[in-house]
N, C-alpha and C positions, 0 to 999 in steps of 0.2 A: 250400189245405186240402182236397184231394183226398181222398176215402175209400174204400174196400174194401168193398163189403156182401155178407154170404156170404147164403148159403141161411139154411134155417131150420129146419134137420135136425139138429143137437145140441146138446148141453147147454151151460151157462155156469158162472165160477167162481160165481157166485150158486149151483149147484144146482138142480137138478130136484126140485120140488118137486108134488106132487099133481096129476102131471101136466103140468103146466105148463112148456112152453119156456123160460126168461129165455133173453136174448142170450145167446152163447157169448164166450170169455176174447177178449180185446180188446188181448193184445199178447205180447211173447216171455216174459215175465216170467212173465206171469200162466199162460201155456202151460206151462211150465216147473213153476209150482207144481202145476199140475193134476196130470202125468205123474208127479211123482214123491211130493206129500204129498197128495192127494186133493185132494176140491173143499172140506171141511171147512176147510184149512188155505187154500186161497186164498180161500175164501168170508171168512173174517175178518180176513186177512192184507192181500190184495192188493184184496178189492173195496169196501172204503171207497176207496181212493184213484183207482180205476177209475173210482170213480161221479164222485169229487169233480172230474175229468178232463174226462169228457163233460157233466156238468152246469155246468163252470167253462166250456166251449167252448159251449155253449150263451148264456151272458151275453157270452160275448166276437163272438161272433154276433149277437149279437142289436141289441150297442153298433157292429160293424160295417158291421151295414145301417144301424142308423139313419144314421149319420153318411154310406154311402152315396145315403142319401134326401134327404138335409138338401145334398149336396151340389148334385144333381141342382137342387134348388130355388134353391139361390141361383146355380146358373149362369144362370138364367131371370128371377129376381129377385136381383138382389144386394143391392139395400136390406130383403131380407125383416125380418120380426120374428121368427119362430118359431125355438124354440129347439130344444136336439136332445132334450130329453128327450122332446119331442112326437115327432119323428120315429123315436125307441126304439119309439114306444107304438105308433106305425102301422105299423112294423113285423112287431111283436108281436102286430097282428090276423091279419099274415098265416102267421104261425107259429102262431098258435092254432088257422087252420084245417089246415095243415099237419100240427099235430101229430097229429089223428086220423086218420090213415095206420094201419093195425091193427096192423102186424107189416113185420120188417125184409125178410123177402120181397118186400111189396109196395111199398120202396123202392129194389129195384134199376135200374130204367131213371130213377131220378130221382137216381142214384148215378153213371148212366154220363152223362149230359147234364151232371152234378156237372162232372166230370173234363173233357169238353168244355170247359165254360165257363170251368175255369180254365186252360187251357192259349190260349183266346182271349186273356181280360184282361193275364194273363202279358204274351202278346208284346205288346198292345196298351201297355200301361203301360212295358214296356222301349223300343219303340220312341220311345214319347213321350219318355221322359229323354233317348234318344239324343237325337231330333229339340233341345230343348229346348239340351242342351250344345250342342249345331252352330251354335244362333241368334243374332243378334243381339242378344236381349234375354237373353241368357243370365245368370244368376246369376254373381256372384261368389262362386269356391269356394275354401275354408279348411277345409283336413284334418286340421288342428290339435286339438287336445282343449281342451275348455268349461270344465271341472272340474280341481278339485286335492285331493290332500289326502284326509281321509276320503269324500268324495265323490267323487273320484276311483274308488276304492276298490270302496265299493259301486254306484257307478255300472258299474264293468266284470264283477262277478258277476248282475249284474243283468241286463247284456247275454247272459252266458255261459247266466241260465238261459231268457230270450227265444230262446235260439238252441236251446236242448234241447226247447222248446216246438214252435218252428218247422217243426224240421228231424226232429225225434221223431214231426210227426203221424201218419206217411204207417205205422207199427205200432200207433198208438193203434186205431183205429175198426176193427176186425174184419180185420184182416189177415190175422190166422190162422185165424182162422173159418170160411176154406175148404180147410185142412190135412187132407188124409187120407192114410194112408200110401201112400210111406213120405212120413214127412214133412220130411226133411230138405231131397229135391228140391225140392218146391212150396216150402217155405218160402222156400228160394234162392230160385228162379224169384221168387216175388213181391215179395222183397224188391227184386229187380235191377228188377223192373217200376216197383215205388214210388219208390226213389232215381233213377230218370232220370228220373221226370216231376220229382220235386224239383229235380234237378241242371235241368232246361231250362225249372222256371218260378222257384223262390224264390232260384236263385243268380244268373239273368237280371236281377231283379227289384233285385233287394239290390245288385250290382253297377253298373249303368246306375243306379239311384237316389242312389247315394251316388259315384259320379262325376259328377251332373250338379247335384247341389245342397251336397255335402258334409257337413259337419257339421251343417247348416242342415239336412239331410233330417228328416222329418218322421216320426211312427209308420207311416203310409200316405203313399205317396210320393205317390199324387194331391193332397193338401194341401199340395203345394210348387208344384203348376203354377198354380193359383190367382193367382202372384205378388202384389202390394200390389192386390189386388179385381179384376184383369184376368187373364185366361187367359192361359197360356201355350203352351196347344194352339188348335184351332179347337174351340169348343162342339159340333157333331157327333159329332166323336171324343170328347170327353170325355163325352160324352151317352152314347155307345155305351158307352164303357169302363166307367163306371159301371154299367148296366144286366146289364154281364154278372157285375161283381163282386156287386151287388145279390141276380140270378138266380140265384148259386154259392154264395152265403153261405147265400141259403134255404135249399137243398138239404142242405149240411153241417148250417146247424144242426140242422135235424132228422134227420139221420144221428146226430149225437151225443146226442138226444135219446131218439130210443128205448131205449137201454138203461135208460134210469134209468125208461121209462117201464114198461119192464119188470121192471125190480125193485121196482116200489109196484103193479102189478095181479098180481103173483103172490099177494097177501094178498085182491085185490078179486075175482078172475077164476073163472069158475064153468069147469073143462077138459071138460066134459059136455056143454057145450051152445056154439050154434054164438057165435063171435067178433063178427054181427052182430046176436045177439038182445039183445032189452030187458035182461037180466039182465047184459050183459057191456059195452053201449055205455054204460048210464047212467055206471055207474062208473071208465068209460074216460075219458069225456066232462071227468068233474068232477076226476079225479084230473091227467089233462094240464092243462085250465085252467088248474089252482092253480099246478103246475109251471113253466109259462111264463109265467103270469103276475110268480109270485115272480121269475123270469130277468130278466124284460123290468123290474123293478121296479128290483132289484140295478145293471142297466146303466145305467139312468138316473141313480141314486144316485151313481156313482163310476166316469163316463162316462171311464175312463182305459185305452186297448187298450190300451199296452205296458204299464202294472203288471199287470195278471191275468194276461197272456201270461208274466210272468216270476213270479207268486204258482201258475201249473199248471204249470212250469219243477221251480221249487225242492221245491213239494210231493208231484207227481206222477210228469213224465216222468223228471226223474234218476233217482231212487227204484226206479221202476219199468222204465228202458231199463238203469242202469248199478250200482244195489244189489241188487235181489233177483237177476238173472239170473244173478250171479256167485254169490253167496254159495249160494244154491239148489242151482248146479252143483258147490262142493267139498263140499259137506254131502251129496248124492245119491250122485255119483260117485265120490267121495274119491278125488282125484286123489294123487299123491305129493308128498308135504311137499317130497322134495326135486326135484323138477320145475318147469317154468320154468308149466303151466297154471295150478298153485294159486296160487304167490305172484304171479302176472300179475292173475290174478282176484282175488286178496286185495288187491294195490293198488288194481286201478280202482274196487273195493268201497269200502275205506278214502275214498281222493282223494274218490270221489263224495259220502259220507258229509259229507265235510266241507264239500265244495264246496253240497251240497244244505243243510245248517243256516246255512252264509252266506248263500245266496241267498235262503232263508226268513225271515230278517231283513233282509234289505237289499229284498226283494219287499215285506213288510210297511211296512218305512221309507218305502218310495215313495209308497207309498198314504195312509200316513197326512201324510208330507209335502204332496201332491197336496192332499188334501181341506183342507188346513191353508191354501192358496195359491191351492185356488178355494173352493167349497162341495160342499154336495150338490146335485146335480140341475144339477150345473156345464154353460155351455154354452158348450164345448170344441171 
């Protein structure tokens, strides 16, 4: 989950408002509406779904440290007691301090250490599955499918909208942010930058994982080496690998948090007076707490990383990478009816429509099956 953090020199589909920077547009879609229907129309169009995006990756962070932490402990203690909602919660102190970071400026070197740390863990953890298939103690793997039926079913749109999550984030978090004309160069350039760290950490990852455990692979493939209470690495390295995915996770989630933190102090924020005066920290202070705290609250409640990652799939990235940018584009442009661009983009538009209202029910379904099969505050 690598992210992009631009400067902090224009505007967002939020709107400039009295003054006041919010984040700028957070992905092609949202760029797309700006250029052609103002900030008006992406302001109510596109930035609810924006918001519900980075605030949805903020729980899904917030559920990945803890269980990061909770790992860390029972490789030291394997008989522990504590459960992972504890570990959400200590998490969560550490992104409470985190979150008062002022401004997405003064997140960029903890944006490029980001992108280190995942490009570590990556190979760390791909290496491991290799190591892991080669062993001796190697798992027994079955490529086979689990499910039938209408489970089947919604089990594989589930998958599709886990992967639009996945593989969609690397345009979510300000990628365009640092677009200036012309823009169609830079925006190449960064996308080509974004898809190769993807291509050499999450398809590294996803492949060696589900070659070395199969079906049996897990949400997080580090929860396969584990095996029956004994490791399947040496605790050092799994000590390390943890620690860096722990250290990366910080980082993003509060990458994904500042915008929403910036669309609730554009109401609170005095633009007159300085960013660290009493007038602008109180209200910074208490409006993030609540924020994180609600996050870190939610993760605990329904401690499930692949349902959210496919509930910001079905809601968000589809929506947002594969319906507005087409539809946007024959309504602006008005390509020819009878041309192969409109009816190209009226299909992927169409398909995605649809494929995004299944996956929004079958995302839904998960969740409520999940909590149905553990509780709340489940520890998973």
């Amino acid at each position: 989950m690598a992210a992009v953090v631009p400067d902090s020199s224009s505007d967002s589909i939020f709107g400039k408002e009295n003054g006041v920077h919010p984040p700028k547009q957070l992905d092609a879609g949202a760029l797309f509406v700006l250029k052609s229907k103002g900030p008006r129309w992406g302001k109510y169009a596109v930035g609810p779904l924006q918001f519900g995006i980075c605030y949805g990756a903020v729980v899904a962070g917030s559920l990945l440290g803890g269980q990061s932490l909770k790992f860390i402990y029972l490789l030291h203690n394997p008989n522990g007691t504590m459960k992972l909602y504890q570990f959400i919660s200590i998490f969560g102190v550490l992104i409470l301090f985190l979150a008062q970071i002022p401004s997405f400026h003064s997140l960029r070197h903890i944006n490029l250490v980001s992108l280190t740390l995942c490009l570590a863990f990556s190979a760390c953890v791909t290496a491991g599955s290799i190591h892991v298939g080669y062993s001796k103690n190697a798992p027994t793997r079955d490529y086979s499918l689990n499910s039938s039926g209408v489970n089947h079913v919604f089990g594989g749109v589930n998958a599709v909208s886990i992967i639009a999550t996945t593989y969609a984030c690397g345009i979510i978090p300000e990628i365009q942010a640092t677009i200036a004309p012309p823009v169609k160069g830079k925006m190449f350039k960064g996308l080509c930058v974004c898809y190769s760290v993807i291509l050499a950490t999450f398809f590294s990852v996803a492949i060696s994982g589900y070659w070395a455990f199969g079906n049996q692979a897990m949400v997080t493939v580090l929860s396969n080496v584990m095996g029956n209470g004994q490791p399947l690495l040496p605790t050092w390295f799994l000590l390390m690998t943890n620690i860096f995915i722990l250290l990366q996770i910080s980082a993003v989630t509060v990458v994904y948090l500042q915008p929403t933190n910036e669309v609730f102090e554009k109401w609170f924020a005095d633009p007159k007076m300085d960013q660290f005066s009493y007038r602008n920290v109180v209200p910074r202070l208490i409006s993030r707490s609540i924020s994180v705290i609600i996050g870190i609250l939610i993760a605990a409640m329904l401690p499930f990383f692949g349902d959210i990652m496919a509930v910001l799939g079905a809601f968000g990235c589809i929506p947002l990478d594969f319906i507005f940018p087409m539809v946007v584009y024959n309504v602006t442009f008005k390509p020819s009816k009878r041309g192969l661009v409109f009816w190209g983009n009226t299909f992927i538009a169409v398909a995605s429509t649809a494929l995004a209202t299944v996956g929004a029910i079958a995302s839904i379904r998960q969740i409520v099956n999940d909590a149905k099969a553990y509780h709340l505050f489940a520890n998973v």
